[in-house]
N, C-alpha and C positions, 0 to 999 in steps of 0.2 A: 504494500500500500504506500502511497507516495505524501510525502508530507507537505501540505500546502497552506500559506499565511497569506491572507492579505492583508498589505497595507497601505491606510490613508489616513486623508487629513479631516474628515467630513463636511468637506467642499463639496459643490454641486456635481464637482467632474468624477467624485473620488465615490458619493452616494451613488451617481448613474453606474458606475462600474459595478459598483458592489453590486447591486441590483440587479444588473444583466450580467454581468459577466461571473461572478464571485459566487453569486445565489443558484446561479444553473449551473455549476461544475456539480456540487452537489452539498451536503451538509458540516461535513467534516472540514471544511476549509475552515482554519482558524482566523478570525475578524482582529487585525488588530488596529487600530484609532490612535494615530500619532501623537494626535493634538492631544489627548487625554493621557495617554500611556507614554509618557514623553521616557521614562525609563527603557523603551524598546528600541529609542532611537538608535545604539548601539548597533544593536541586533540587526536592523533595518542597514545600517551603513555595511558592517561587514558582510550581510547577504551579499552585497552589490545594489542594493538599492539607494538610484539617486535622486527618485522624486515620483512622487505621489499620483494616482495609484498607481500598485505595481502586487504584482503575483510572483511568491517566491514557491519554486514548485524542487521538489528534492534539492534546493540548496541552489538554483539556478533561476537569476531575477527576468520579471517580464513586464516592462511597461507597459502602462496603458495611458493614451492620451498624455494628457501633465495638466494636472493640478496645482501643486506647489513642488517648490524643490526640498529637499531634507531641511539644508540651509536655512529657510523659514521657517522649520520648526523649531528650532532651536531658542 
């Protein structure tokens, strides 16, 4: 089974993803909210995540659109 996180910022760009994209993969995708969880910001850099939303799928980042960059969350 593949271990899958997504992360955003809960911007409009970053709820439409979740929604369509994040929500239809299927349940077990882990939600994680940058803006709120600023503590995973880490996590989210060493993935290779550089900016908002983005699907981290067995340890291999995948943008979607752009939201905000990491940088702004900060």
């Amino acid at each position: 089974m593949s271990n899958v996180v997504f992360f955003h910022a809960g911007c409009p760009v970053c709820v439409a993803a979740e929604q369509t994209v994040a929500d239809a993969l299927r349940d077990d995708v882990e939600k994680v909210h940058l803006g709120i969880q600023k503590n995973r910001l880490k996590e989210a850099e060493a993935a290779g995540v550089r900016s908002v939303p983005a699907l981290v799928i067995d340890g291999q980042p995948f943008h979607i659109n752009h939201g905000a960059d990491l940088a702004d969350l900060k």
